[in-house]
C-alpha positions as CSV (number, residue, x, y, z in Angstrom):
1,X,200.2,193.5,183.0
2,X,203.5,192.5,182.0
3,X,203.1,192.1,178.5
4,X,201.5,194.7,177.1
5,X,202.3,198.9,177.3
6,X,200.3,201.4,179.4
7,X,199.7,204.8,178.7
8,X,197.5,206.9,181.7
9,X,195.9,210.4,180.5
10,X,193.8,211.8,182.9
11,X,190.9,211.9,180.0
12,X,191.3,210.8,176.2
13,X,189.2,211.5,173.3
14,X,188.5,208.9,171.0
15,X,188.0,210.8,167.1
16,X,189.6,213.9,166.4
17,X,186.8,215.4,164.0
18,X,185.1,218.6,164.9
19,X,183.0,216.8,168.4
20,X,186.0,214.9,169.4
21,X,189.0,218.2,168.8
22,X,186.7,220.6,170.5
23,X,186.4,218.3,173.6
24,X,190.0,218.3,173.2
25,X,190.8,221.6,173.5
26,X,188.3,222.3,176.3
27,X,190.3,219.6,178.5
28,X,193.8,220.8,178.0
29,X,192.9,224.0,178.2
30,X,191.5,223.1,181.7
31,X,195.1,221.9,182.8
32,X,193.6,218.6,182.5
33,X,196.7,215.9,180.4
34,X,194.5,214.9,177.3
35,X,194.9,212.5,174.5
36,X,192.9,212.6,171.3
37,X,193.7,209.1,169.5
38,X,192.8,209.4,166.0
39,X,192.7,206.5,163.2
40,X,193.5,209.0,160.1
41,X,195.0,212.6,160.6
42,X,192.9,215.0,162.7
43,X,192.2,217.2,159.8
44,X,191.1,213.8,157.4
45,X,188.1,213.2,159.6
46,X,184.9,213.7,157.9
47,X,184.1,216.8,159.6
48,X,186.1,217.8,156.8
49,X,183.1,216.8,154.4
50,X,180.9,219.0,155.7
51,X,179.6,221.6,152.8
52,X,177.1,223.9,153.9
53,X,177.6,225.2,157.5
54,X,176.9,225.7,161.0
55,X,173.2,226.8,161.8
56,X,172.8,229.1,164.5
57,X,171.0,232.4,165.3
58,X,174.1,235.0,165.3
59,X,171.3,237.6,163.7
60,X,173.7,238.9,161.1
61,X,171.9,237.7,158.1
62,X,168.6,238.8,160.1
63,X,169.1,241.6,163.1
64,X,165.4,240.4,164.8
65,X,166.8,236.5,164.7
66,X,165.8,234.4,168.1
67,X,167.2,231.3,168.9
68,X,164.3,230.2,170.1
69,X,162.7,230.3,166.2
70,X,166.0,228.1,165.5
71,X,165.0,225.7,169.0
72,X,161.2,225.3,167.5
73,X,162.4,224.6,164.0
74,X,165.0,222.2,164.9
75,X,162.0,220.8,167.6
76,X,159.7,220.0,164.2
77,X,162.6,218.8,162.4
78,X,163.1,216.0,164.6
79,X,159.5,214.9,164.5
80,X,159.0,215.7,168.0
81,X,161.3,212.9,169.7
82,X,164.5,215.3,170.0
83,X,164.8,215.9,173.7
84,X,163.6,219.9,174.2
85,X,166.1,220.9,177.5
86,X,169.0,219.8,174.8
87,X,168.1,221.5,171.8
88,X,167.4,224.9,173.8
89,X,170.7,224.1,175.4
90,X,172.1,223.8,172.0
91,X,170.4,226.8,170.3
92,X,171.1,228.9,173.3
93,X,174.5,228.5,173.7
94,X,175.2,228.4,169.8
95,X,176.1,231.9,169.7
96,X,178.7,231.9,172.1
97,X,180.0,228.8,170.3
98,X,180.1,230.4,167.1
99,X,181.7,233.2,168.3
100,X,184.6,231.3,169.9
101,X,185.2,229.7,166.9
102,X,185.8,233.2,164.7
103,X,188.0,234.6,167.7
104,X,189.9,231.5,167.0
105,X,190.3,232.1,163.3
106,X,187.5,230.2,161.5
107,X,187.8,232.1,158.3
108,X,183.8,232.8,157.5
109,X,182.8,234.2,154.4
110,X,181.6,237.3,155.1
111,X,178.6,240.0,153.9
112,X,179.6,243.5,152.9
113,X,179.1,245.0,155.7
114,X,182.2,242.5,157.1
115,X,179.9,240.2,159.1
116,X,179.5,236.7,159.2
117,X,177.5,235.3,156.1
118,X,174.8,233.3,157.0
119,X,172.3,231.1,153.7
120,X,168.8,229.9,153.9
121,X,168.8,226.1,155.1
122,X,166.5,223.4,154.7
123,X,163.5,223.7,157.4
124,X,164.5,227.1,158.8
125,X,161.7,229.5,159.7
126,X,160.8,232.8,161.6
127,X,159.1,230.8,164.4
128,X,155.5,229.2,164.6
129,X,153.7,231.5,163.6
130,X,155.8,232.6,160.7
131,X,156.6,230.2,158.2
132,X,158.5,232.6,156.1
133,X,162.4,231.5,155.1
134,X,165.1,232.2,157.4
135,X,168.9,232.6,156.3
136,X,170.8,231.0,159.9
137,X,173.6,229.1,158.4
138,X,176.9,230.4,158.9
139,X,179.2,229.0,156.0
140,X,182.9,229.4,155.1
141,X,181.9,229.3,151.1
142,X,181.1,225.4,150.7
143,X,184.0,223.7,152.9
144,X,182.6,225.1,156.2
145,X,183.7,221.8,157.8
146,X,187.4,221.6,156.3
147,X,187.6,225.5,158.0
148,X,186.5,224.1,161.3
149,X,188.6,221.1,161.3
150,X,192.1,223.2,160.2
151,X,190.8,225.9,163.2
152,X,190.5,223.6,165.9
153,X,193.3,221.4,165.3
154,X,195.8,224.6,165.5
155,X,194.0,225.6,168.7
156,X,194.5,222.1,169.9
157,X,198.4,222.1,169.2
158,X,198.8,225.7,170.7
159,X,196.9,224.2,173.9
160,X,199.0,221.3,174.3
161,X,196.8,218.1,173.8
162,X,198.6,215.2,173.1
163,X,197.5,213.6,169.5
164,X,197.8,209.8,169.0
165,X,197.7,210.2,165.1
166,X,197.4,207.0,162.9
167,X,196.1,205.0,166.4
168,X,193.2,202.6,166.2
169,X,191.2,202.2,169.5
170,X,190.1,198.3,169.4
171,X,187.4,198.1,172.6
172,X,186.9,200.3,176.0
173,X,188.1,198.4,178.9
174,X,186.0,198.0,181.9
175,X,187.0,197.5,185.4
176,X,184.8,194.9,187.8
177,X,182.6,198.1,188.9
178,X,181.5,198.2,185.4
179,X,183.4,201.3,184.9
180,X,185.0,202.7,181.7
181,X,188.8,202.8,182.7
182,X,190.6,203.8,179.1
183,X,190.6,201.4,175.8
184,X,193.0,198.9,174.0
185,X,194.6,200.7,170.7
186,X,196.2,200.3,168.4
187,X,199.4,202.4,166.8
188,X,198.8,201.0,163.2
189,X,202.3,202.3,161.6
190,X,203.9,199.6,164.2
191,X,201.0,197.3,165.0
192,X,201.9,197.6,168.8
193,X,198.7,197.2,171.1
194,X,198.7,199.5,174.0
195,X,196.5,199.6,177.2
196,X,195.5,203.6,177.5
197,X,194.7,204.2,180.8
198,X,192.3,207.2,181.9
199,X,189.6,208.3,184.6
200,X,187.4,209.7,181.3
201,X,187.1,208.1,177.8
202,X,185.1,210.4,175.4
203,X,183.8,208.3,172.0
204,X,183.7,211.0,169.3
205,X,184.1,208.7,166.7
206,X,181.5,210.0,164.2
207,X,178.9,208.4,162.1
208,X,178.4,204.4,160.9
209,X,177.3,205.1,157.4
210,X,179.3,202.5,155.5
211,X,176.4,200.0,156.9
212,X,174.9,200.9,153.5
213,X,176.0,200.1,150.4
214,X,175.6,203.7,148.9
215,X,176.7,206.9,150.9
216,X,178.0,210.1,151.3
217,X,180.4,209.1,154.3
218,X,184.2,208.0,153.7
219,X,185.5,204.7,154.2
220,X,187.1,205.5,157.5
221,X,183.1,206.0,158.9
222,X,182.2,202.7,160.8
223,X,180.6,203.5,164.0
224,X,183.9,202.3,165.8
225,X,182.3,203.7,169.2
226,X,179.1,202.6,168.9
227,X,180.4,199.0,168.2
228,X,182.7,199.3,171.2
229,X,179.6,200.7,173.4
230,X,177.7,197.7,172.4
231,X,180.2,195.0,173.1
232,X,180.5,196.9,176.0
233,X,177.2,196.2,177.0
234,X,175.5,199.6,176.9
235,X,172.5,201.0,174.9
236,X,172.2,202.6,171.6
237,X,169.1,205.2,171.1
238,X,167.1,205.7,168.4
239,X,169.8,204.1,166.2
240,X,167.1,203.2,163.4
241,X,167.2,206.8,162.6
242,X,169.3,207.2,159.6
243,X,169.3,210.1,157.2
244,X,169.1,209.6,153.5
245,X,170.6,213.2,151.9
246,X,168.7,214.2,149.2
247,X,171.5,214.9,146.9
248,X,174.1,212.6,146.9
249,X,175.9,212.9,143.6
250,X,174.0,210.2,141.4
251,X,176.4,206.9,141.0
252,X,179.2,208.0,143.3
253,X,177.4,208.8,146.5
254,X,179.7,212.2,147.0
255,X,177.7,215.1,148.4
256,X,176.0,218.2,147.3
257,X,175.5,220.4,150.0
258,X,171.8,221.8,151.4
259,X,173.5,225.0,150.1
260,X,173.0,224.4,146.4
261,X,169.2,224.6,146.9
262,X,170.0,227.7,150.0
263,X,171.5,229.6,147.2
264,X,167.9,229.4,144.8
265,X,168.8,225.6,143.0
266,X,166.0,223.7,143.1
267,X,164.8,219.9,141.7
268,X,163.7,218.6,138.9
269,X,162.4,215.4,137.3
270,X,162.5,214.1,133.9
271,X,159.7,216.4,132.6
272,X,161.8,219.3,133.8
273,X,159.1,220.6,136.2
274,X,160.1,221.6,139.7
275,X,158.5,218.8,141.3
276,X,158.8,219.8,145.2
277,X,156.4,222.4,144.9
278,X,153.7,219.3,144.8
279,X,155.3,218.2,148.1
280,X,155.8,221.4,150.4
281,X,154.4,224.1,148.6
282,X,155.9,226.4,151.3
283,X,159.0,225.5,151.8
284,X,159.9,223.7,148.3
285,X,163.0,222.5,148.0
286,X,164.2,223.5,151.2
287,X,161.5,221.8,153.6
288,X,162.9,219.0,155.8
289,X,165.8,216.4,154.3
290,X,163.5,213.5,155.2
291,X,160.4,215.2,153.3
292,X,162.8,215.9,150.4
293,X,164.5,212.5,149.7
294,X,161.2,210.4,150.1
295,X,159.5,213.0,147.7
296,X,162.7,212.1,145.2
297,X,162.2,208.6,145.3
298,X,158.3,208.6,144.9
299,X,159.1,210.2,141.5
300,X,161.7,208.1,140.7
301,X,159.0,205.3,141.6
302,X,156.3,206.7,139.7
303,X,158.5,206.9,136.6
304,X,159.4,210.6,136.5
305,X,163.5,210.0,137.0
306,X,165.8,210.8,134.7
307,X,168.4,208.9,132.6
308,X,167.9,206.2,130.7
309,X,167.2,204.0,133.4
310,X,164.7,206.5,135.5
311,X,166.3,206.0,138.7
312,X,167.4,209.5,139.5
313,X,166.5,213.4,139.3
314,X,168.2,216.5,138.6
315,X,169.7,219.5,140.8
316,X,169.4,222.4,138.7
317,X,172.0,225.2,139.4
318,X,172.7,226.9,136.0
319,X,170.5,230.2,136.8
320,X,172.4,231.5,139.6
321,X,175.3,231.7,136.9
322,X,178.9,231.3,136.6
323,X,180.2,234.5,139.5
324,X,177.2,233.3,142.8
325,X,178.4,229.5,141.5
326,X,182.5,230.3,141.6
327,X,181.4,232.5,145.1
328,X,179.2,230.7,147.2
329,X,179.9,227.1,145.7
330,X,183.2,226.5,143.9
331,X,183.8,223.1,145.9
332,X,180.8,221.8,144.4
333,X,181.7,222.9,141.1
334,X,184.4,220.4,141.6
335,X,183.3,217.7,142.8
336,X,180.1,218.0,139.9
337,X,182.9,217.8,137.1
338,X,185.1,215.4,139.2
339,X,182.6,212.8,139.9
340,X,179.6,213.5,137.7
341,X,181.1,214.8,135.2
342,X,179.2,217.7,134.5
343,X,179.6,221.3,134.4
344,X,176.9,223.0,137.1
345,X,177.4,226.3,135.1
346,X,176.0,224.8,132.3
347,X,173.6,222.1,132.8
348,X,172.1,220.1,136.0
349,X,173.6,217.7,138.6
350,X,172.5,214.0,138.8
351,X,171.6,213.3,142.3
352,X,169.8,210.8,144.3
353,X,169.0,210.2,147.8
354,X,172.0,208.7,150.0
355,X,172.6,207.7,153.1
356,X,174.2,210.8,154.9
357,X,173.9,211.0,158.9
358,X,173.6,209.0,162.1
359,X,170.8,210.6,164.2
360,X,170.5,207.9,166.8
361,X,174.2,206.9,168.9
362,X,175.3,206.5,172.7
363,X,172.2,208.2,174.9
364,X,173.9,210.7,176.9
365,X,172.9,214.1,179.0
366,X,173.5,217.4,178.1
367,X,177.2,217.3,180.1
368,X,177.8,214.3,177.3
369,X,177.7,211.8,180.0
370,X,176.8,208.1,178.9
371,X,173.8,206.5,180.0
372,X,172.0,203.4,180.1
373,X,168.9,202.3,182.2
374,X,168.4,200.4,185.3
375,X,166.1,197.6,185.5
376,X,163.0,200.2,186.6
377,X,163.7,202.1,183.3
378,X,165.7,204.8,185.4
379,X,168.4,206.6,183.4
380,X,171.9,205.9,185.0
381,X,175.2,207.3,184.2
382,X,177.9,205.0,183.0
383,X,181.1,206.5,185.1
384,X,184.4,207.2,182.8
385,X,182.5,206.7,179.6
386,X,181.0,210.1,177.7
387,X,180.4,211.1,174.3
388,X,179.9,213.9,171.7
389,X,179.1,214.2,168.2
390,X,177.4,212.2,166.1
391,X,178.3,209.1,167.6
392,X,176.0,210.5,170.5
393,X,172.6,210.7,171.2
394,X,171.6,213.5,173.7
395,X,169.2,213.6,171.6
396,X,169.3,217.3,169.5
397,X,168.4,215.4,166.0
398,X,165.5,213.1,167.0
399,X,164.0,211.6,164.1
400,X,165.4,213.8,161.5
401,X,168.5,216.3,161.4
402,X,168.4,219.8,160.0
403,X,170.9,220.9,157.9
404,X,173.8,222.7,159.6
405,X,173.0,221.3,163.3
406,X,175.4,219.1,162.7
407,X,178.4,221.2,163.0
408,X,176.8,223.2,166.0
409,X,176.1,219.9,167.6
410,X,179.9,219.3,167.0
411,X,181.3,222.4,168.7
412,X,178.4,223.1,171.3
413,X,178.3,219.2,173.1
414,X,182.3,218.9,172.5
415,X,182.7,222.3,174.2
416,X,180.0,220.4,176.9
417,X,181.4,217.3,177.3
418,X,184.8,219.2,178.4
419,X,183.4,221.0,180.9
420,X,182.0,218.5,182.5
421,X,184.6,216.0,182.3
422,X,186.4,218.9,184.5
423,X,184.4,219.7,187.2
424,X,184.1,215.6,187.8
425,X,187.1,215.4,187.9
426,X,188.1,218.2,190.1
427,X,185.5,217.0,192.2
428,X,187.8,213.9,192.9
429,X,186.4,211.0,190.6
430,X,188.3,208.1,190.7
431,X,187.9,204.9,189.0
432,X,189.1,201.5,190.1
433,X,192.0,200.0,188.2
434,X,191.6,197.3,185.5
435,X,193.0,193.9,186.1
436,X,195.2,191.7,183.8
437,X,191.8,189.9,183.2
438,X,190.4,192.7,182.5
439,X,192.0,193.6,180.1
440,X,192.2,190.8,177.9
441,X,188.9,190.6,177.5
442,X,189.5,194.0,175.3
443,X,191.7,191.9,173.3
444,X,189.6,189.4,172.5
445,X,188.5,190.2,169.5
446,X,192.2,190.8,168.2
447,X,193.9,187.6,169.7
448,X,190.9,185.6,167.4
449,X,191.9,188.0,164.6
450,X,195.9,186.8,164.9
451,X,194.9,182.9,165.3
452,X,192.2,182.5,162.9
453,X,193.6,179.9,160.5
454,X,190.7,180.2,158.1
455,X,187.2,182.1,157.5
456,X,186.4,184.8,155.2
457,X,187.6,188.1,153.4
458,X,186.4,190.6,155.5
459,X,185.8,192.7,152.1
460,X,182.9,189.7,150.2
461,X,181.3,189.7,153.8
462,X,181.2,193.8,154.2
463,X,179.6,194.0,150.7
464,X,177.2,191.5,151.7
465,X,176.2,193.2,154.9
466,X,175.9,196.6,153.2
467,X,173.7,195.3,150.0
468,X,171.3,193.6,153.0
469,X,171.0,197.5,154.3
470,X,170.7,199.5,151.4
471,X,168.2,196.5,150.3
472,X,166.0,196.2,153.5
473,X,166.6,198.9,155.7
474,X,166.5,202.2,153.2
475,X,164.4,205.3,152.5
476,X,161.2,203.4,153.1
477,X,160.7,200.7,154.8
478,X,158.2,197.4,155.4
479,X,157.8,194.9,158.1
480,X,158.1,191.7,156.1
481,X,160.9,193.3,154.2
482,X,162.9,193.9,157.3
483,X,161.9,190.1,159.0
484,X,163.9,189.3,155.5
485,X,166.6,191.4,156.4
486,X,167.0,190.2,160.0
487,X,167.5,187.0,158.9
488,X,170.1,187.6,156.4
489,X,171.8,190.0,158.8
490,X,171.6,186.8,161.3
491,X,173.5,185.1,158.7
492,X,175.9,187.5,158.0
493,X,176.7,187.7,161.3
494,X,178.0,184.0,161.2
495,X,180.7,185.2,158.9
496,X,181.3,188.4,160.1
497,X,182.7,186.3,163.5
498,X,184.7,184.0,161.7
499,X,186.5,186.3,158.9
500,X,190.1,186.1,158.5
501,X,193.2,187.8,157.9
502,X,195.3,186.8,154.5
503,X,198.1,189.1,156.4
504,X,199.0,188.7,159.9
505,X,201.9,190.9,160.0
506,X,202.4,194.2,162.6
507,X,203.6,197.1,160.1
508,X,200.7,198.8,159.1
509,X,198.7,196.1,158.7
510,X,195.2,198.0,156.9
511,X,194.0,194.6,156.6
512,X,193.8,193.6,160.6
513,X,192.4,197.5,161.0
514,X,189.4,196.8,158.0
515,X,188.3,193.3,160.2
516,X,188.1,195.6,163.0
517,X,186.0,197.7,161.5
518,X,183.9,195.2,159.9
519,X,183.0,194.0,163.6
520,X,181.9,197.3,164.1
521,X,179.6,198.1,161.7
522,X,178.0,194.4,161.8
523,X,176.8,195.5,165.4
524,X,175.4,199.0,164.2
525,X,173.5,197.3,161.4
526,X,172.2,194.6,163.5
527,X,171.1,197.3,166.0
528,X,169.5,199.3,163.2
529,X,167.6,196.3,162.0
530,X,165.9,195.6,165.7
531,X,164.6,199.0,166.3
532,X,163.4,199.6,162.8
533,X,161.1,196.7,162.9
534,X,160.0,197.6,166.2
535,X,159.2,201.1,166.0
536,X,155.8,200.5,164.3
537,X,155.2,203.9,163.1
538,X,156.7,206.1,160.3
539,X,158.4,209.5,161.8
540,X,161.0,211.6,160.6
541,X,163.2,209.1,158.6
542,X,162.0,206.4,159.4
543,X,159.1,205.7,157.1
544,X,157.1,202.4,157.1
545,X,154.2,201.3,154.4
546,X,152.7,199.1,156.7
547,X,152.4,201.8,159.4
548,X,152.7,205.1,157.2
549,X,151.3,206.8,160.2
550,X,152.7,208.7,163.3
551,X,152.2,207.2,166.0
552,X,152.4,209.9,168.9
553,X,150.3,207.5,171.5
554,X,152.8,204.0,171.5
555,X,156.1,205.7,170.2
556,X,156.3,209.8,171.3
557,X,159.3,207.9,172.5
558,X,162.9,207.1,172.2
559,X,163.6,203.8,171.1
560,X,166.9,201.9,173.4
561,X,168.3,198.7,171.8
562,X,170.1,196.4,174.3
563,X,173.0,194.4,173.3
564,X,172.9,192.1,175.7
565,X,169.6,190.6,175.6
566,X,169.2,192.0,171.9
567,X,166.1,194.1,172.9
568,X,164.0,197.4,172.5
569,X,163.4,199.1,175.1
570,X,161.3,202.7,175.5
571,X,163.2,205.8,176.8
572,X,160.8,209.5,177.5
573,X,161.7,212.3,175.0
574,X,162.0,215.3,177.4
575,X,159.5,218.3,176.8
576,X,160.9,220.1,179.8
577,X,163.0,223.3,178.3
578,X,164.8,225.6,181.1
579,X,163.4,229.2,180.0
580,X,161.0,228.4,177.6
581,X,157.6,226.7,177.3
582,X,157.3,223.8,175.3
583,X,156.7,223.2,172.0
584,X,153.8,220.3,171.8
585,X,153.9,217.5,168.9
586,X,151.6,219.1,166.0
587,X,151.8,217.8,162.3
588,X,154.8,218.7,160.6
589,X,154.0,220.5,157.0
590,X,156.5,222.3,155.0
């Protein structure tokens, strides 16, 4: 290994956003020498987008509150396909979470009475027999996630962990075993490639949506782990499950948080009448996200939008008035006059349904182990390789995300993932060593990079490949439709190997990091576009108008996509919960 740098960590983190920092922390603080490499500044990750906050029953909003009301409702969210031992792990352990979390300093907003304030949420109910509103989301006003990212960071750089900031991780690198033995990266300000070495490499690189051509995420969100799992070799689950936010800010994409309609807005068409009362008369505005943004777009179809081209609706905000707007919601205020250029005090936000959240990633357990399958359909852990966040699938989300599980997904399987990383390792795992060879097969895809004499822009091919998306692969969906996408994704996937850089020089070099990236998000489209035409049934947000029915007999299932073969598998949801009985699949109605 003579030409190239080693660094050895007994366990790295790949993403410092909220999954990624709170794995962190619960390594170093375990005596355990952790790295957390980071493309962008730990507190630039999009954690720091998040609006509306972290669901969880703390009862302070409601004294009676069970978190086995938030387990069922989070159960029916995902359509039935989230796995039921995770979510009760989740909703369970939540509290404790939470907790941790204030002792550390997350600065909540708080009731009168000095306790944590918690807002009504989008699917949240009393139970099943009791349909009737909860309040569980615990918010910071509207920047919960910014307060969460500032929190753990400190706690992070009081504990010790070693932050690799401005670092690009290129591909894992795999011994002859198989095993996950640390990554190639990247430090961009110097272009130097480093082999880092380490008996546990957690992906908590976040979310993929820059696939589509119109979304709430930031630029720096391109599934970098789930492109590196695949190339890898290893499975992706139920990665054609992509939420579509109902309100991203009409033309821009930015975010209004759930909150808005938590805190009484509501939506409107172009006949002013509050048309999600047709929908989920219950519920309304707040019933699933899923429900929500396909309701949006059927009145958009059937002519009802607003503006003079009909292609959006309205979020109407202007009755809570100026003081609850200035309280509970000033960052939205913001961003409304910033990027839509109107004033929520005084009239309504355009929004339209965007592309928002990853609920499929790398199947793993509840200790954030990766998986993949043997050749009798057996799950089998994939030693040295975990992961947390929404780059993971374990799965709490199935088909559909509720609002504010995000965040608790974040701190709950991060704060998982740590401890089990620990006890393996105190146990005495040990990994192999990588060889030269080894190694450069991480390097591949840079070494083509640095001698490509000609190809492509990497920026005319990622347009392409996210206008085929947004085209093919969005809010609803059809079987010819996506054969048609395929194909052009096929194509695209021609170029998106033979791009090229116009700059091939070391010192931060954006250029080589944006080809990179490109690579990445070619193999979580492609993905997508496998398991969406073969799940042949419309659940949570995946909805089909060829099969616009559930289909709980072929496809009560999780879907696996195989890079290697390129093909779907099947993988059982688990309906096994610890302390509770389960919750069987019944028609979701909000």
């Amino acid at each position: 290994m003579s030409n190239i740098k080693t660094m050895s960590y007994d366990a790295i983190v790949i993403g410092g956003g909220g999954a990624g920092m709170r794995a962190a922390l619960q390594l170093t603080e375990s005596g355990l020498n952790t790295a957390c490499i980071t493309k962008v500044f730990p507190t630039r990750s999009h954690t720091v987008s998040a609006q509306g906050g972290i669901t969880c029953a703390i009862a302070s909003a409601d004294p009676n509150d069970d978190w086995r009301w938030h387990m069922y409702d989070t159960v029916k969210g995902s359509d039935y396909i989230g796995d039921q031992d995770a979510i009760e792990y989740m909703c369970s352990t939540g509290p404790q979470a939470v907790f941790e979390l204030e002792h550390m300093g997350l600065p909540f907003s708080r009731t009168e009475q000095g306790r944590i304030y918690q807002r009504p949420f989008g699917g949240q109910s009393k139970g099943p027999d009791n349909p009737t509103q909860a309040a569980r989301t615990c918010a910071a006003a509207d920047r919960t996630g910014h307060a969460l990212l500032h929190t753990l960071y400190q706690a992070n750089l009081k504990g010790g962990t070693s932050f690799l900031n401005e670092w690009y991780a290129v591909d894992l690198v795999k011994n002859s075993k198989n095993e996950v033995v640390g990554v190639v990266a990247i430090e961009i300000e110097t272009g130097e490639v480093c082999y880092i070495k380490s008996r546990a490499t957690v992906l908590a690189t976040g979310g993929a949506g820059r696939i589509y051509a119109s979304t709430t995420n930031a630029l720096i969100n391109t599934g970098d782990g789930v492109g590196m799992a695949l190339r890898a070799g290893f499975p992706v689950q139920d990665i054609e499950m992509w939420q579509f936010h109902p309100t991203g800010i009409y033309g821009a994409g930015t975010l209004v948080t759930e909150g808005c309609r938590g805190e009484g807005g509501y939506l409107i068409n172009s006949e002013g009448e509050r048309f999600m009362e047709r929908y989920a008369p219950n519920a309304k505005d707040l019933a699933g996200r899923d429900v929500v943004a396909r309701s949006m777009v059927l009145e958009i179809l059937e002519g009802r939008g607003c503006g003079p081209d009909k292609d959006h609706v309205l979020l109407k905000l202007d009755h809570l008035g100026e003081e609850t707007l200035n309280l509970r919601l000033p960052g939205i205020c913001e961003l409304s006059r910033t990027f839509a250029h109107v004033d929520p005090v005084k009239e309504p936000i355009p929004v339209v349904p965007t592309c928002h959240y990853m609920m499929g990633g790398i199947p793993t357990n509840v200790g954030g182990q990766a998986l993949t399958q043997d050749e009798n359909g057996n799950d089998q852990p994939i030693p040295g390789l975990f992961a947390c966040g929404e780059a993971a699938c374990v799965s709490v989300h199935g088909a559909n995300r509720l609002g504010g599980n995000s965040l608790l997904d974040l701190v709950v399987f991060g704060r998982a993932a740590g401890l089990h990383i620990e006890e393996q390792l105190r146990g005495g795992f040990e990994v192999d060593d990588a060889s030269e060879e080894d190694i450069k097969k991480a390097m591949a895809r840079l070494d083509r990079l640095d001698s490509a004499k000609e190809g492509e822009s990497v920026a005319e091919v990622r347009k392409d490949l996210q206008a085929c998306m947004q085209l093919y692969f969005g809010v609803f969906r059809d079987g010819e439709s996506m054969e048609k996408g395929l194909t052009l994704l096929e194509e695209i996937g021609e170029r998106v190997r033979k791009t090229r850089l116009g700059d091939t020089s070391d010192a931060f070099n954006t250029a080589r990091i944006e080809a990179l990236e490109l690579d990445n998000l070619f193999e979580v489209a492609y993905a997508t576009a496998k398991s969406a035409i073969e799940r042949k049934e419309s659940r949570g947000a995946h909805a089909r108008n060829d099969f616009t029915e559930r289909d709980d007999e072929n496809w009560l299932k999780h879907s696996l996509y195989f890079p290697l073969d390129k093909r779907v598998g099947k993988r059982d949801v688990n309906f096994a919960p610890k302390t509770v009985p389960m919750f069987e699949p019944k028609i979701r109605t909000y």
